[in-house]
Every structure is written in structure tokens, then in C-alpha cells.
RODO-2510 file (C-alpha; in nm, 4 decimals, decimal comma):
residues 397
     n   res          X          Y          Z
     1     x     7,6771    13,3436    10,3278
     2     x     8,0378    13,3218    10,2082
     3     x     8,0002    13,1460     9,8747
     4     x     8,3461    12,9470     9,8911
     5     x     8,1533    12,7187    10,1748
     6     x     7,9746    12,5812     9,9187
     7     x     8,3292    12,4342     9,7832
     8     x     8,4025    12,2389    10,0647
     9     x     8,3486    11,8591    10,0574
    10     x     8,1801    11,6454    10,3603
    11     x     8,4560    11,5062    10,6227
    12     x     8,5738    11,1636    10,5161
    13     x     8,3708    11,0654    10,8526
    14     x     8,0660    11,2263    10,7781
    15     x     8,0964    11,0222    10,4406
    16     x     8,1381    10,7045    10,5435
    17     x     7,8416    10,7764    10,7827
    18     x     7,6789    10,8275    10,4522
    19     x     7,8060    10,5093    10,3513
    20     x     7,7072    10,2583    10,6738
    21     x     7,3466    10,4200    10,7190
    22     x     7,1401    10,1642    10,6420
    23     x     7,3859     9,8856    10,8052
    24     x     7,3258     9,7259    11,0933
    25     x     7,6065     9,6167    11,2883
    26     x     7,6126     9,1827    11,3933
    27     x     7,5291     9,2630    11,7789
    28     x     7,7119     8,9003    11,8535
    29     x     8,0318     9,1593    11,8897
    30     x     8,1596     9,4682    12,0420
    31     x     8,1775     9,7643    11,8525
    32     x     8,5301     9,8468    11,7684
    33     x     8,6260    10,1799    11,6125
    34     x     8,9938    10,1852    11,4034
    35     x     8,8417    10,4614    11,1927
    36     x     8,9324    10,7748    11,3957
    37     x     9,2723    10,9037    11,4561
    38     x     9,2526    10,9983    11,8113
    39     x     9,5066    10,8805    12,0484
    40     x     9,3068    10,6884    12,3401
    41     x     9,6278    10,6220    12,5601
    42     x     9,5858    10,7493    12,9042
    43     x     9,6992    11,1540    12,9270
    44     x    10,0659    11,1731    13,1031
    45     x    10,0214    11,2848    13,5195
    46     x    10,2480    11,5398    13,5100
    47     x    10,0078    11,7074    13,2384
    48     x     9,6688    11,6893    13,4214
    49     x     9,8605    11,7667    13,7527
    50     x    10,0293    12,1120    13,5864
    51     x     9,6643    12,1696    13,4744
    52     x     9,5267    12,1545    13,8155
    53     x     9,7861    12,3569    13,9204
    54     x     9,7467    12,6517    13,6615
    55     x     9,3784    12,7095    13,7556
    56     x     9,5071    13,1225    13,8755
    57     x     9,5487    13,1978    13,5329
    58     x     9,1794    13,1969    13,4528
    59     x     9,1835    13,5656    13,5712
    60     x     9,3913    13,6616    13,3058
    61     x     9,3509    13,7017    12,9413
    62     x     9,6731    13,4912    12,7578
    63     x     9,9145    13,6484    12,4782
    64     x     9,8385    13,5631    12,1513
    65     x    10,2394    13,4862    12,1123
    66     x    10,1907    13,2995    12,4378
    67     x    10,4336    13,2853    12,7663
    68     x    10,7965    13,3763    12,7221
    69     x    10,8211    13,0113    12,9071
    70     x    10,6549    12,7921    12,7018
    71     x    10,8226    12,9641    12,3791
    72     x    11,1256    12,8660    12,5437
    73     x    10,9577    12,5363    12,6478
    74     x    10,9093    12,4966    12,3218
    75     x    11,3101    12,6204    12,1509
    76     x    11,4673    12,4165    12,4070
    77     x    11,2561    12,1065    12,2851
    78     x    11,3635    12,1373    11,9616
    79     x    11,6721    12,1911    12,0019
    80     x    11,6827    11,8720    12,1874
    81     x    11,5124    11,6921    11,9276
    82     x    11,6451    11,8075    11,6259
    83     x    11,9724    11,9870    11,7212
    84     x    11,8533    12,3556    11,6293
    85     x    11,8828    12,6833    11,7832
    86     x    11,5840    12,8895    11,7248
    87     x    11,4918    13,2045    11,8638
    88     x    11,1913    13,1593    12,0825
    89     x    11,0592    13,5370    12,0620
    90     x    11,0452    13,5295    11,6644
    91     x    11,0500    13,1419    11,5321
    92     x    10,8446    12,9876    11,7566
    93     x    10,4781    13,0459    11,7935
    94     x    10,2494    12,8502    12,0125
    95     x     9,8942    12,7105    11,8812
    96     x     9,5626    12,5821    11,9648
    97     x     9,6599    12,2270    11,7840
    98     x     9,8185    12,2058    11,4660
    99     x     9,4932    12,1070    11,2772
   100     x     9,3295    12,5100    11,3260
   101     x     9,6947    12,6625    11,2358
   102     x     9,7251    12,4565    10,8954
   103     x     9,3869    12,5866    10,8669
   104     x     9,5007    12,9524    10,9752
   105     x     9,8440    12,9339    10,7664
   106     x     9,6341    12,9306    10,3825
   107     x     9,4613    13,2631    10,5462
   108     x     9,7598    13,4350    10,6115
   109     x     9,9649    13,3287    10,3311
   110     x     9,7221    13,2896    10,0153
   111     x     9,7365    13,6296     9,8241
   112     x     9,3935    13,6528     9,6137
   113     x     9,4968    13,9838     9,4489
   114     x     9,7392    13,7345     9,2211
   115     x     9,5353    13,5698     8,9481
   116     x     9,4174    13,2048     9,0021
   117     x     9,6776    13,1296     9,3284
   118     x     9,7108    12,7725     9,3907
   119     x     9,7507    12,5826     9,6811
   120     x     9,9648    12,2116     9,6263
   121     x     9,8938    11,9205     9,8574
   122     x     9,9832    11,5400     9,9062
   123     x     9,6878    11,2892     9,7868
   124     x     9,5589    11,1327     9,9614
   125     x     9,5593    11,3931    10,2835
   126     x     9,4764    11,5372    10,5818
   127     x     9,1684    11,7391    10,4774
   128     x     9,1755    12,0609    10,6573
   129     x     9,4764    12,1026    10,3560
   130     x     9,1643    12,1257    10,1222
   131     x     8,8927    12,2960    10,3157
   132     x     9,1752    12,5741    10,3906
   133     x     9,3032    12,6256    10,0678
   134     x     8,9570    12,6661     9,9337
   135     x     8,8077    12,9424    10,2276
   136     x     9,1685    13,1083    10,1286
   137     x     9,0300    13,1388     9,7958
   138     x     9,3001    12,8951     9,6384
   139     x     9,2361    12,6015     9,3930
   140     x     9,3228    12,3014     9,5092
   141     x     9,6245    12,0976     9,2968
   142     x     9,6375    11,7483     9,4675
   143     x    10,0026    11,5570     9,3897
   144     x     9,9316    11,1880     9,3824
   145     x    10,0984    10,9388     9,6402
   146     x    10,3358    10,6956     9,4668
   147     x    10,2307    10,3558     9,5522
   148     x    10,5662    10,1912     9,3797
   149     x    10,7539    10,4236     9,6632
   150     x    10,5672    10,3183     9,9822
   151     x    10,3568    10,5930     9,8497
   152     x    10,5585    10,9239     9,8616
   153     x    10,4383    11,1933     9,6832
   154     x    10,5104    11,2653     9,3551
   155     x    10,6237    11,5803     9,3093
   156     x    10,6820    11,5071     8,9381
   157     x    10,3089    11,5393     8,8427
   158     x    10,3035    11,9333     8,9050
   159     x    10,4183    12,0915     8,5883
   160     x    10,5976    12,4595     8,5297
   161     x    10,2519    12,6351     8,4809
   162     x    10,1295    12,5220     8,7950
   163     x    10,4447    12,5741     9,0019
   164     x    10,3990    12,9170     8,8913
   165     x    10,0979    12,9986     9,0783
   166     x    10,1433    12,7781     9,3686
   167     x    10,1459    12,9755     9,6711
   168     x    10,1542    12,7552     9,9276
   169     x    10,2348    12,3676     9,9597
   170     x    10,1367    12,1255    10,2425
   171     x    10,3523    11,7917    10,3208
   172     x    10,2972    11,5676    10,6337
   173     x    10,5885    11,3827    10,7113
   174     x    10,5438    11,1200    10,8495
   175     x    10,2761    11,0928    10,6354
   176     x     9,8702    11,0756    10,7158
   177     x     9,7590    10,7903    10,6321
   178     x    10,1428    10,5863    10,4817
   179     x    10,3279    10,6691    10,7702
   180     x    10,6018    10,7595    10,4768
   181     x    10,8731    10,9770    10,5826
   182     x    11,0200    11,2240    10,3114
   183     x    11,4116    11,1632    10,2706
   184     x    11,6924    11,4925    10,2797
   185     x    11,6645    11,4403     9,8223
   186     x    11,3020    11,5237     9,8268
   187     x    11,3108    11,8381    10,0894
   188     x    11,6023    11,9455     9,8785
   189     x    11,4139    11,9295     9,5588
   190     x    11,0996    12,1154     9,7205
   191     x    11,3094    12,3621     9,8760
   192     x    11,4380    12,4463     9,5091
   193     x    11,0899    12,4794     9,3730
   194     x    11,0256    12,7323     9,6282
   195     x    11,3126    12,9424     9,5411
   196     x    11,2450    12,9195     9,2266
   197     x    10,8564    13,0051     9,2853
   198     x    10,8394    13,1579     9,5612
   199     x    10,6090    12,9357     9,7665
   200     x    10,5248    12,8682    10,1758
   201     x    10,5815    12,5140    10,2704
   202     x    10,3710    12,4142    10,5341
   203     x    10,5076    12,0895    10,7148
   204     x    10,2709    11,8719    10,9222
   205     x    10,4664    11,7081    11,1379
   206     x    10,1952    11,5695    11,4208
   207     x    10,3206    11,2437    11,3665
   208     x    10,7017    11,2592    11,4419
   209     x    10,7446    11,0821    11,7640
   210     x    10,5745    10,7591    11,6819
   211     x    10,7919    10,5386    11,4946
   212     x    10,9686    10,2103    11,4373
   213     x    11,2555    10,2711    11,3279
   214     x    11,6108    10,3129    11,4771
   215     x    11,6676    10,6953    11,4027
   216     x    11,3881    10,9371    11,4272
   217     x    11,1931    11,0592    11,1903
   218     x    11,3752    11,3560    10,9718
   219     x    11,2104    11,6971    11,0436
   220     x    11,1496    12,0087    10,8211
   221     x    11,3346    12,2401    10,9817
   222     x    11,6093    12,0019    11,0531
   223     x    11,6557    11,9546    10,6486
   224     x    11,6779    12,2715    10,6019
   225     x    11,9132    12,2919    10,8226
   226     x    12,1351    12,0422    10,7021
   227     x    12,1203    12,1734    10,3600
   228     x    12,2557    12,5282    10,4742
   229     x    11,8858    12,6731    10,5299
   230     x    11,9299    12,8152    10,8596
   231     x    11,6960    13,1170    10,7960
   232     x    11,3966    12,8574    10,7099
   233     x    11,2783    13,1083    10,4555
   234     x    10,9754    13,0266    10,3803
   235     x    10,9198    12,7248    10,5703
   236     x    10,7157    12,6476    10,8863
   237     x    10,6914    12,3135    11,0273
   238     x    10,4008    12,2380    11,2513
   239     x    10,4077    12,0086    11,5492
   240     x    10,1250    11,9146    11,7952
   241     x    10,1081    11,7348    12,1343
   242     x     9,8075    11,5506    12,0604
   243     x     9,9871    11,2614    11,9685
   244     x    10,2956    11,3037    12,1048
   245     x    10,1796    11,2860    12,4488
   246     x     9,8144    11,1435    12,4014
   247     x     9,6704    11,4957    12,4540
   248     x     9,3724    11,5626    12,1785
   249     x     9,1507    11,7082    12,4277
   250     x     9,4364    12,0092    12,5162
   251     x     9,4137    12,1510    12,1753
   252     x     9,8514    12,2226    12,1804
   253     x    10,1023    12,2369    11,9589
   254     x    10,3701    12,5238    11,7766
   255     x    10,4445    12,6000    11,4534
   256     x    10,8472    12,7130    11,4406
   257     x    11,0159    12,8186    11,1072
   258     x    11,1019    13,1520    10,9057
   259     x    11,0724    13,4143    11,1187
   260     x    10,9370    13,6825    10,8720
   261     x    10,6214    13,4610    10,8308
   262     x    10,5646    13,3780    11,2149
   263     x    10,5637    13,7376    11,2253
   264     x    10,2646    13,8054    10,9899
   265     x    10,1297    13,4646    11,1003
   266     x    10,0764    13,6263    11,4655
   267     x     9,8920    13,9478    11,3131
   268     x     9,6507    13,7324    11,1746
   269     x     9,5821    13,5122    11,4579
   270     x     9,6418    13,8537    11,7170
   271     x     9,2777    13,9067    11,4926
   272     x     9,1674    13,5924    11,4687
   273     x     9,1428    13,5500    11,8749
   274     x     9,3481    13,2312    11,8914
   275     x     9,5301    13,3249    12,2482
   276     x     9,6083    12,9638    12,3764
   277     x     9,4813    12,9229    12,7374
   278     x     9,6754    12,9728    13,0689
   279     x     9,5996    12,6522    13,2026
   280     x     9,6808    12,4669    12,8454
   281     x    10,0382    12,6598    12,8300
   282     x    10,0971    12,5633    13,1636
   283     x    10,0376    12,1808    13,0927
   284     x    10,2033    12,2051    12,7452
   285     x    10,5285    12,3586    12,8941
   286     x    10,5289    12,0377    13,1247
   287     x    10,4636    11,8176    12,8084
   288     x    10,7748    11,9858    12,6562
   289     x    11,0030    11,9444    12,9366
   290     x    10,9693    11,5461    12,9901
   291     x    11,0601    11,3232    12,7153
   292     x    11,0269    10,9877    12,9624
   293     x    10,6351    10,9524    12,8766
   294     x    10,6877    11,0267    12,5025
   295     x    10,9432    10,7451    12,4928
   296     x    10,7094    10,5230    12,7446
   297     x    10,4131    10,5983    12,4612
   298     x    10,6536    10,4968    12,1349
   299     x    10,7082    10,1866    12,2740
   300     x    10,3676    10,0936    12,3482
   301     x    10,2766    10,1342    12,0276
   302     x    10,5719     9,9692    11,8585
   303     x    10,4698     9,6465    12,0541
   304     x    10,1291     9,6647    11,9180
   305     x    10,2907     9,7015    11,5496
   306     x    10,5265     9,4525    11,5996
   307     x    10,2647     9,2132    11,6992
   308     x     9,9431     9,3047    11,4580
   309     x    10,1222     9,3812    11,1602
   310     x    10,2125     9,0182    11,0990
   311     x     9,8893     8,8931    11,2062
   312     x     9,7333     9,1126    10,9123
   313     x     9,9940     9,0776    10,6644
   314     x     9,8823     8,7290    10,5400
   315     x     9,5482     8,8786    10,4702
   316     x     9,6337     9,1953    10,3860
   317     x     9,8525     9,4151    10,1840
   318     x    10,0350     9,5882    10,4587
   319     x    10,3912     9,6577    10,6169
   320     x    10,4830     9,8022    10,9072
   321     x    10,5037    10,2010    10,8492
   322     x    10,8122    10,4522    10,8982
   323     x    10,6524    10,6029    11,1647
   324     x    10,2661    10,7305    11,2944
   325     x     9,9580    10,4992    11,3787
   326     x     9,8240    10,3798    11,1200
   327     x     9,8489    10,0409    10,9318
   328     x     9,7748    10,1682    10,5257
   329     x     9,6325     9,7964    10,3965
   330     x     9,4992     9,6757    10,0864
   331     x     9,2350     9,5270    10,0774
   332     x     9,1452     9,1718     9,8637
   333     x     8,9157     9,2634     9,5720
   334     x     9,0298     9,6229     9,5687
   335     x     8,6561     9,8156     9,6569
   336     x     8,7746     9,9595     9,9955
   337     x     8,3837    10,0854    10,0095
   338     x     8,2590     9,7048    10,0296
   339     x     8,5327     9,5837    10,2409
   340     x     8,4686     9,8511    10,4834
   341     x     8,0877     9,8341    10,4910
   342     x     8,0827     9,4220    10,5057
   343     x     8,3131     9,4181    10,7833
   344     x     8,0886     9,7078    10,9914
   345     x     7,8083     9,4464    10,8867
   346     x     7,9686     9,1284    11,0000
   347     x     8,1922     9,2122    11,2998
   348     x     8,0642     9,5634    11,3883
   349     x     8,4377     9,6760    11,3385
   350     x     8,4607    10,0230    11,1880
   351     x     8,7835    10,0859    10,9383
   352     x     8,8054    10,4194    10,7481
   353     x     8,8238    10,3463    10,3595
   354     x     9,1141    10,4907    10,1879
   355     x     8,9487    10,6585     9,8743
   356     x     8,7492    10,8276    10,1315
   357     x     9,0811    11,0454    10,2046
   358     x     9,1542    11,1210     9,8720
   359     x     9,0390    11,3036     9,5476
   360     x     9,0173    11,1664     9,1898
   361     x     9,2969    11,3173     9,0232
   362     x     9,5239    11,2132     8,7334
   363     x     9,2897    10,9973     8,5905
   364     x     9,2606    10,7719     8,9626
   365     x     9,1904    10,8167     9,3102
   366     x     9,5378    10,6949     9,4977
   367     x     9,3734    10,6037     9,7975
   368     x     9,1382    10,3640     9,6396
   369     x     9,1785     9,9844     9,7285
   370     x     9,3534    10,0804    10,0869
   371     x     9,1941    10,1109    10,3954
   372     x     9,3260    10,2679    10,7219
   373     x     9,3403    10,1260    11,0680
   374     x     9,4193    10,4014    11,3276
   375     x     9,5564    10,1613    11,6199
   376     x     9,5080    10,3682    11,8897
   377     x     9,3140    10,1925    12,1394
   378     x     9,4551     9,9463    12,4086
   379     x     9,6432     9,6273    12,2935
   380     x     9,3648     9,3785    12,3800
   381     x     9,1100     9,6022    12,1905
   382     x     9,3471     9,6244    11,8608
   383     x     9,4014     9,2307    11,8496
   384     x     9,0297     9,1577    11,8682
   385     x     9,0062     9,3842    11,5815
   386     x     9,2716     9,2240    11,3551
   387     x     9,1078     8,8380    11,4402
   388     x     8,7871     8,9823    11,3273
   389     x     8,9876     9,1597    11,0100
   390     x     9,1557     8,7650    10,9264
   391     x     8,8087     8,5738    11,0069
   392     x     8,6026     8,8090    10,7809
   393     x     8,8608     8,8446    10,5028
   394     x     8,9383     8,4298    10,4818
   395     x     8,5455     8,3895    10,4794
   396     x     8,4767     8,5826    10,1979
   397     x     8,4402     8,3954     9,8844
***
């Protein structure tokens, strides 16, 4: 067996099944899950009917680099979006969900014949940042979130040394689980390390068009842009429709960026066997094309925000995020463990604890006294979860 497996750490899920084994839920209530990320919104029509209408492409085997349509799908979305004009044949590539290319990007890009390479990402984090870096044969250098700045990363902790052998760097803006959306000053700053190192920056984006404020969240390739970037050397931003359009199941998204990468990017996957499916590219370029249930879907969940984040906020330590579904609370008492595991006990209301999503490093583990509350199922169903929240958290003693 490969021996970097043995590296990787249990899924923050499988750990906090770990942790609720022995407890058994109050059956006086419902189960209620705000643990798991997964969008539960009803799927857009026009995507299931372009599915249903693709089903003649089943006798053909797909591109790797996919249909010149739904790269151009894809360009004209952006440019829409961000105000960029990309070339669809060599900075645009289209992907079975962002969460296997972040996982395929440390393959391509990690360069083992360098001593000791490095791989720098946010904590705490999406984990497939971790679990990649490690099967690339990368050590892991986690950069603590900033809980004075709405908890940003801080760039600040990696020092000269380790810059040196970073070879790749992950941010997700808007952030998993803050919701914290990196300003034009920090891109800026990162894009100067990685001149100055030599570094990929791989930029989760997955959470861009769910947010609450005004103007939209700012976008990788759109700071580069404004700062005179318009090659994106090395830089590839990676955007998925799960959320977007309330699509998990269709496993699409693109990553878009410096076109020398994409280009080595698709020999790996050409090997890999990640062709994206006729019948998914077909209901993707759909997805692309409309914007009117992507704007119908933001505002569904900015009136669940709007009306659960106060409801928590006298119990909790918790604002209403930049952007993304989650709520980021503290908890009283600080053990996000307990609170999680006497709330499963009393209310049968599942929350993911934060320190479950992050690593001790620098002396703490940032995610420790938070826990995260993925509001993603129907109104009704997210209220009776925040009563239960107040009632348990005003009983305690």
C-alpha cells in the first residue's frame, strides 16, 4: 500500500461520529442535521430538464477538456461575473466538482524531486487541502485564521524559510467555515510572495454567489486582474455549481486561470480519467447560461440569515458572514466538543464542532470554541434548529 495513506487524518465527520457514539439522541424531537455542507434547495428545472434531454450522449466517450460549448459556457460566465476575457480553449477547464480538482491540482503541481516541498493552507480548512498535499508528498504548513479580523488568515505566521519551499498555497474566499472574504491588500501581498517564491495559488471559490452584502464577493482572477495580472501566472481559481445552483449530486464546476498550468493540469487529468459526462456538460452549460435561479437561491438564503442570525446572536457569538452558508458561532464555555455532543443529546440537533476543522498549530487550534451551522435546509427546518440552539444554551447552568 502507498505509505503516505497512513498520513491522512479521519474526515471531520467521521470524527465527530467518533465523538456522538455512545449518545443517544432525546427522541421527543426530530433529528436535525446543520453539520453537513450540502445544499438541500430544490435543483433548478432547466438543469434536470437539459439532463433529460442530453441522454444521446451516453454513446459517446466525453473530452477530457470538455465541449467547446460549455468552455465557452463557462468564459462567457465569467466574463459576466467578473468582467474578464479569458480564452476558453486554454484558461478554462471544466471539472468533476471543485472538491476532486483541489485534490488533483497538489498532484500536478507538487514537485517531490525538490527537497522537503511544502504545501501552505488556511486553518481551519476545507480538508481535501490536507489529504492532497500529503498523497502529493508535501508537508502540510497550516496559517492560522485571525479571530481579531473576522478570522482572515494570517499570512504573517509563515516565515522566509518556509516561503521558500512552499509550492503550492490554497485560499477559499469566501472562506469555509468564516464566510470571510479576502480584500484586493491581501491578494496583492500573496501575489508578491509568489513572485518572489515561485508558488501555485489555488483559489477555492465554491462559495462566491451566496452572500449578503451589496457588491459581490471579490474573485481571484478578478484581483489579479485589477492589479495588472492579466496572464494569471500562476494562479487558478476554482469554482463549482454545487452551491451555486444547489447541484451536489452533478459533480460540476471549472477551474480558469494561467494558462501554462491548465495546460499541464489537463495532461494529468487526460491520465487520470476525469472526462466530465455528456449529460453533466449538457446541464452545466444550462446552469451557466441563467443567472435568474442563482439570484432566486441568494435571496433565499439571505432571508434565512437575516432572520436566524439575530435569533442566535443573544446566545451566541456570531454575526452575519460576508458571504457562504454557514453561521461560525462561539459557543458559551468555549469546549465546542461538549456543546456539540449535549445538544445531539438533548435536542437530537447535529452541529459540526469547529476544532474538528482545524489542526493544532502555533501553540492553539483556531477553530476551537466555534461551532458551524451549515443552514442549508428549508426555512422552517433552520428556525426549529436555532429555538432548540437558544432553549439548550439558556438551560445550561
Amino acid at each position: 500500500m502507498n505509505p503516505l495513506l497512513e498520513r491522512l487524518q479521519p474526515y471531520p465527520f467521521e470524527r465527530l461520529r467518533q465523538l456522538t457514539a455512545g449518545i443517544a439522541p432525546n427522541p421527543e424531537f426530530a433529528p436535525i442535521s446543520l453539520g453537513i455542507g450540502e445544499p438541500r434547495h430544490a435543483a433548478p428545472a432547466l438543469i434536470e430538464e437539459a439532463l433529460r434531454g442530453a441522454m444521446s450522449g451516453l454513446s459517446s466517450y466525453p473530452a477530457t477538456a470538455g465541449t467547446p460549448a460549455l468552455r465557452e459556457a463557462i468564459a462567457g460566465w465569467i466574463h459576466r461575473r467578473y468582467g474578464l476575457t479569458l480564452d476558453a480553449t486554454s484558461q478554462v477547464l471544466p471539472v468533476n466538482g471543485s472538491r476532486e480538482a483541489l485534490f488533483a491540482i497538489a498532484q500536478t503541481v507538487v514537485d517531490r524531486s525538490r527537497p522537503a516541498p511544502i504545501v501552505v493552507c488556511p486553518n481551519p480548512f476545507y480538508q481535501i487541502y490536507e489529504g492532497a498535499a500529503l498523497l502529493a508528498g508535501a508537508d502540510v504548513f497550516f496559517a492560522n485564521a485571525d479571530r481579531a479580523r473576522n478570522f482572515a488568515v494570517d499570512w504573517s505566521q509563515v516565515d522566509g524559510p518556509t516561503w521558500a519551499r512552499t509550492q503550492l498555497v490554497y485560499v477559499c474566499s469566501p472562506g469555509n467555515p468564516s464566510g470571510a472574504v479576502m480584500p484586493l491588500a491581501e491578494w496583492q501581498a500573496l501575489f508578491e510572495l509568489s513572485d518572489r517564491h515561485g508558488f501555485v495559488i489555488a483559489s477555492d471559490e465554491c462559495y462566491s454567489e451566496i452572500y449578503f452584502r451589496d457588491e459581490a464577493p471579490l474573485g481571484g482572477l478578478e484581483a489579479a486582474a485589477r492589479l495588472g495580472r492579466t496572464d494569471f501566472r500562476n494562479l487558478i481559481a476554482f469554482t463549482s455549481l454545487s452551491k451555486r445552483s444547489n447541484v451536489p449530486g452533478l459533480r460540476s464546476g471549472f477551474v480558469a486561470g494561467d494558462a501554462a498550468l491548465l495546460k499541464q493540469f489537463l495532461l494529468y487529468r487526460t491520465y487520470h480519467g476525469s472526462a466530465m459526462s455528456p449529460l453533466v456538460q449538457a446541464a452545466s452549460i444550462a446552469a451557466w447560461n441563467d443567472e435568474a435561479h442563482v439570484v432566486d437561491n441568494r435571496a433565499r438564503y439571505r432571508r434565512k440569515f437575516a432572520d436566524i442570525t439575530p435569533l442566535l446572536s443573544p446566545v451566541l457569538d456570531v454575526a452575519l458572514p460576508d458571504a457562504g452558508f454557514y453561521l461560525w458561532a462561539g459557543v458559551p464555555g468555549g469546549d465546542d466538543v461538549a456543546f456539540a455532543q449535549g445538544l445531539l443529546a438533548q435536542y437530537n440537533l447535529t452541529v459540526l464542532p469547529g476544532s474538528l476543522l482545524a489542526r493544532e498549530a502555533h501553540g492553539i487550534n483556531p477553530g476551537a470554541g466555534r461551532i458551524r451551522l451549515a443552514l442549508v435546509a428549508e426555512e422552517a427546518e433552520c428556525f426549529e434548529a436555532a429555538r432548540r440552539i437558544v432553549s439548550f444554551t439558556t438551560s445550561r447552568p
